[in-house]
C-alpha positions in Angstrom: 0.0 0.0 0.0 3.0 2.1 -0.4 2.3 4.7 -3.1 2.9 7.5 -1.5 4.9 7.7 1.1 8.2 5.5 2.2 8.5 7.1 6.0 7.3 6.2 9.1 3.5 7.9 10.3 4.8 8.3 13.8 1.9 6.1 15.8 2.3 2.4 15.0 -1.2 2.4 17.1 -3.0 3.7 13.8 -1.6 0.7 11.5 -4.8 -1.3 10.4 -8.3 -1.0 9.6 -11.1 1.4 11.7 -14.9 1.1 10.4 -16.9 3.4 12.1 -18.9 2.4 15.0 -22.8 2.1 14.1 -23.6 3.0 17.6 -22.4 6.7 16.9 -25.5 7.9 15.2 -24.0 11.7 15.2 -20.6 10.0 12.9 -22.7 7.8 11.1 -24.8 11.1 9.9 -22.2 13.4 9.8 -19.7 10.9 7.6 -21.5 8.2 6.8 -20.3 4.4 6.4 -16.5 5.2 6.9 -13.4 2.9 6.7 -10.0 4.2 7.6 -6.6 2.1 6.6 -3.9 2.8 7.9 -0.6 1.2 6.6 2.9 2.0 8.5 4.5 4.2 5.7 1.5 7.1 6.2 -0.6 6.3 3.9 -4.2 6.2 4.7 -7.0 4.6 2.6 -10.6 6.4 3.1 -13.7 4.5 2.0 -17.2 5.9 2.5 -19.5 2.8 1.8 -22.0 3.7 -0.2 -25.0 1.7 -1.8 -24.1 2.1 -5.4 -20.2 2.7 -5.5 -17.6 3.2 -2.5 -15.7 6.0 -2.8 -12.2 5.8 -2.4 -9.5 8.7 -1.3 -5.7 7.8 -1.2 -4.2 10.3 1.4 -1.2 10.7 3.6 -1.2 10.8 7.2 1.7 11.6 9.4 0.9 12.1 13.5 1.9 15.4 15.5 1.0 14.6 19.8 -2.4 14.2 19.8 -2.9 14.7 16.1 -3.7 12.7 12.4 -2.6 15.3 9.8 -4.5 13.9 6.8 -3.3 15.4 3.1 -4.7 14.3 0.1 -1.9 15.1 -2.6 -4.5 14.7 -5.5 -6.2 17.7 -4.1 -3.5 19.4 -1.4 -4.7 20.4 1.9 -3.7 19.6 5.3 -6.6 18.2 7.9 -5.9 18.3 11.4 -7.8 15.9 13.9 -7.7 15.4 17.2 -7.3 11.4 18.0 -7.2 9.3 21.2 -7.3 5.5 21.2 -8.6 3.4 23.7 -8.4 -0.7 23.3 -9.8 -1.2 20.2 -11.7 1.9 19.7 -10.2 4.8 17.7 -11.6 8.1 18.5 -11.2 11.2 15.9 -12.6 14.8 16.2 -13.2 16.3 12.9 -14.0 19.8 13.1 -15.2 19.7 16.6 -17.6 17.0 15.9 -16.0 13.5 17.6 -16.5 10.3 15.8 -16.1 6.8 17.0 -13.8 4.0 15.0 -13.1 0.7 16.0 -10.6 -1.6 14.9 -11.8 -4.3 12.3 
C-alpha cells in the first residue's frame, strides 16, 4: 500500500483498519459508512460505503502529539484531527464534531 509515502507515520497504534462504530449515530450522519486504513508508511486509505459505489481517497497521514494530519496530494490540503485511542476503539474529532472508529 506504499504509493505514497516511504516514511514512518509516527503512531504504529493507527496501523490497520477502523470502520466506524454504528452505535455513533451523530458520525454515522455526519460521515457516513466510513473505513480508515492505515498502513505504517503514512498512507491512509478512506472508503465511505456507499449503496451504489464506494468512494475511495488515497491520502497521507503523518501524526503530531495528539494529532492525524490527513493530506490528500490529489487535491493538497492539510486536515488536522484530534485522536485518542482506547483498546480497540479509535476516537477522531473532525471539526469539533467527535466520531467513533473501531478496529476491524
Amino acid at each position: 500500500m506504499s504509493w505514497f509515502s516511504k516514511k514512518s507515520s509516527g503512531d504504529d497504534r493507527l496501523v490497520g483498519r477502523w470502520a466506524i462504530d454504528p452505535t455513533d449515530a451523530a458520525a454515522v450522519e455526519a460521515f457516513g459508512d466510513a473505513v480508515m486504513e492505515f498502513d505504517d508508511k503514512g498512507n491512509l486509505i478512506y472508503i465511505v460505503k456507499a449503496d451504489d459505489k464506494d468512494q475511495v481517497m488515497l491520502m497521507t497521514y503523518r501524526v503530531s502529539g495528539d494529532h492525524i494530519i490527513t493530506d490528500q496530494p490529489s487535491a493538497p490540503d492539510p486536515q488536522k484531527s484530534r485522536f485518542t485511542i482506547d483498546g480497540d476503539m479509535l476516537t477522531l474529532e473532525f471539526d469539533g464534531q467527535p466520531a467513533r472508529f473501531r478496529r476491524s
